[in-house]
Each structure stands twice: as C-alpha cells, then as structure tokens.
C-alpha positions as a Markdown table, in Angstrom:
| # | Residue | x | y | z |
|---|---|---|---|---|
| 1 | Unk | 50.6 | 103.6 | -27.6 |
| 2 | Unk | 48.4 | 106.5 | -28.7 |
| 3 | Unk | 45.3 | 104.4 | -28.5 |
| 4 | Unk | 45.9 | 103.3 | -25.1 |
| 5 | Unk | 45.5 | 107.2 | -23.9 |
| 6 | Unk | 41.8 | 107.4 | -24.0 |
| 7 | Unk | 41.0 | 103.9 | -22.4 |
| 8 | Unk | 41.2 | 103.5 | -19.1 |
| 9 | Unk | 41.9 | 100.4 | -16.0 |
| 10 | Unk | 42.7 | 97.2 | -17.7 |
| 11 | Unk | 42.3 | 98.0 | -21.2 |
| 12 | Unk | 44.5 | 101.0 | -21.1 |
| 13 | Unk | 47.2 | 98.8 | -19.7 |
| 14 | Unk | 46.8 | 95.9 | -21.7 |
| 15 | Unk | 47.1 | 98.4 | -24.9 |
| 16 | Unk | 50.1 | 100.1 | -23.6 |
| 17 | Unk | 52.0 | 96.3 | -22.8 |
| 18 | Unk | 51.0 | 95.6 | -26.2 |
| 19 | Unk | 52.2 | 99.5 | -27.3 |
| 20 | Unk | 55.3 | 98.8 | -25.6 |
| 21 | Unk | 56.3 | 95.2 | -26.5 |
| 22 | Unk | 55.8 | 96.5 | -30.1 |
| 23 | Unk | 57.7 | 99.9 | -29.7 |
| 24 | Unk | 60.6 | 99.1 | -27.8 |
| 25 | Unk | 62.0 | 96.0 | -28.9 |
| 26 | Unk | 65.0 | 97.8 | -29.9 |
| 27 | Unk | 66.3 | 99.3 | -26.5 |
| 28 | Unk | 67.1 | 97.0 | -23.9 |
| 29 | Unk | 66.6 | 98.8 | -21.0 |
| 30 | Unk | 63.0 | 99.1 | -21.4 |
| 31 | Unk | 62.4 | 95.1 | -22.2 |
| 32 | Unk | 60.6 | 95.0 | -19.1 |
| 33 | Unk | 57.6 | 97.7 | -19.6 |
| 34 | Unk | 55.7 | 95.2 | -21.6 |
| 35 | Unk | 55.5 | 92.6 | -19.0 |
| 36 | Unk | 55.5 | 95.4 | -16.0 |
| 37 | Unk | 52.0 | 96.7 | -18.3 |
| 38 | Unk | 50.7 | 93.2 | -18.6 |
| 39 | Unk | 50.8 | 93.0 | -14.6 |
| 40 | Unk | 49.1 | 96.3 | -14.3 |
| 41 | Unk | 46.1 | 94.7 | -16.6 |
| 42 | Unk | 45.9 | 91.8 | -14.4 |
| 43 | Unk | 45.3 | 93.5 | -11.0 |
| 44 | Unk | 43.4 | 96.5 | -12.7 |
| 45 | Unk | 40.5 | 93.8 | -14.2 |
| 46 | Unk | 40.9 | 92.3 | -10.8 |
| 47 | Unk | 38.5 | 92.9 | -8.2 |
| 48 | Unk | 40.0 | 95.3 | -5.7 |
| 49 | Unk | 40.5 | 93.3 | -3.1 |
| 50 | Unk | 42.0 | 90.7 | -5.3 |
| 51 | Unk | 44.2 | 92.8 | -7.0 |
| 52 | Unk | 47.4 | 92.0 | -5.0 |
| 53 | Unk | 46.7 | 88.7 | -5.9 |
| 54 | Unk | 46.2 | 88.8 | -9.0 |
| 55 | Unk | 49.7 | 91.1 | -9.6 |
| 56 | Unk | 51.6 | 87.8 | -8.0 |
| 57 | Unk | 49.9 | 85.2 | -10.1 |
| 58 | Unk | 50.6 | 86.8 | -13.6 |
| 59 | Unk | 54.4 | 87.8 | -12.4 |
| 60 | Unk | 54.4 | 84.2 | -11.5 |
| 61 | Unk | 52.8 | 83.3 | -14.9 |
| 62 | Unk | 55.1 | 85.4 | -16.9 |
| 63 | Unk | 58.2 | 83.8 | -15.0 |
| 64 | Unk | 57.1 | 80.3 | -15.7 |
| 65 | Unk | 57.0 | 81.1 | -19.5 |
| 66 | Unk | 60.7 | 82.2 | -19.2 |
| 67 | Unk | 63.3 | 79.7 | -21.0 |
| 68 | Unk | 65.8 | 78.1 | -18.9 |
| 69 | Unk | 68.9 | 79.8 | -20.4 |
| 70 | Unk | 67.8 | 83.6 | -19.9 |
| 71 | Unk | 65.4 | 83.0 | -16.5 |
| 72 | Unk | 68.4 | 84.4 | -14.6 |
| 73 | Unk | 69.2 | 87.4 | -16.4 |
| 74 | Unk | 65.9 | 88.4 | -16.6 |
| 75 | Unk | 65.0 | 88.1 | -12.5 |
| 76 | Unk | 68.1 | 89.9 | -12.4 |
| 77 | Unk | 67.4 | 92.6 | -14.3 |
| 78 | Unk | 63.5 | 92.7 | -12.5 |
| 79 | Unk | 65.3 | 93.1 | -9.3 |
| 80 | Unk | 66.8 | 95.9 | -10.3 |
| 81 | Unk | 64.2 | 97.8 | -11.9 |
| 82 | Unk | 61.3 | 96.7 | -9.8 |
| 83 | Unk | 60.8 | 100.1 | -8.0 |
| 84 | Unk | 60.7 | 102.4 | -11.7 |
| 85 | Unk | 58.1 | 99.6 | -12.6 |
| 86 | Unk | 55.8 | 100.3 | -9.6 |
| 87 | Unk | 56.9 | 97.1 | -7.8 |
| 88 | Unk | 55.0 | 94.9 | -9.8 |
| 89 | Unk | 57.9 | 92.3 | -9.9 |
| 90 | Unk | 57.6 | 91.1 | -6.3 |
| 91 | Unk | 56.2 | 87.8 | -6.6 |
C-alpha cells in the first residue's frame, strides 16, 4: 500500500487493489476495496470520456468471474456498500 502513495491515475489504483487484496483478506468488511480499486484503474487508464464506460465494463467483468454459489452474496453486499466505494458498483 505504501508504494501506491507516490504513483498516481491508474497505477496508483491498480497498486492499492493489489495493496488491498493482499492486506485485508482477513476482515470481511473490506472484501470489496480490491475490486472497488480495480474499477478505479480501469476508468483512470481510460480516456476521459470513456471512463464511465470503462467503470461498467470491468464491474461487469468482475461479476462474470463470480462463482455461481456466492454471486448473490456478493451483489448484495455491493449494493450496500456502493456509495463508501465511490459508486463504482453500478453496472
């Protein structure tokens, strides 16, 4: 997570989804900030007027990866913390 603090747009998000899939594995209420970071990479490396775009089509992406028997649980639980991760889960 450290490194991530002197990059900046898509690298510094990218570090910090890889910071926080790595650092946080053992809370559960902060599964979300890797994939919430991931998003944030995607729109930042995104031209700006495709950004929006690009913000649905990796939620989308990350959805699709989801196995069947926790897809549920996990919309769910994006629902309810879409607005603390800057509404990135509105795809």
């Amino acid at each position: 997570m450290g490194a991530a603090r002197d990059l900046r747009g898509a690298a510094r998000y990218a570090a910090y989804a890889a910071g926080q899939a790595g650092a946080v594995a053992h809370v559960a209420a902060h599964e979300l900030g890797a994939a919430a970071y991931a998003i944030k990479a995607a729109c930042a490396a995104a031209p700006e007027d495709q950004s929006d775009a690009a913000r649905q089509l990796e939620c989308q992406w990350q959805r699709d990866q989801l196995p069947p028997a926790i897809r549920e649980l996990v919309l769910d639980d994006q629902r309810l913390r879409n607005d603390i991760c800057w509404s990135v889960f509105d795809c």
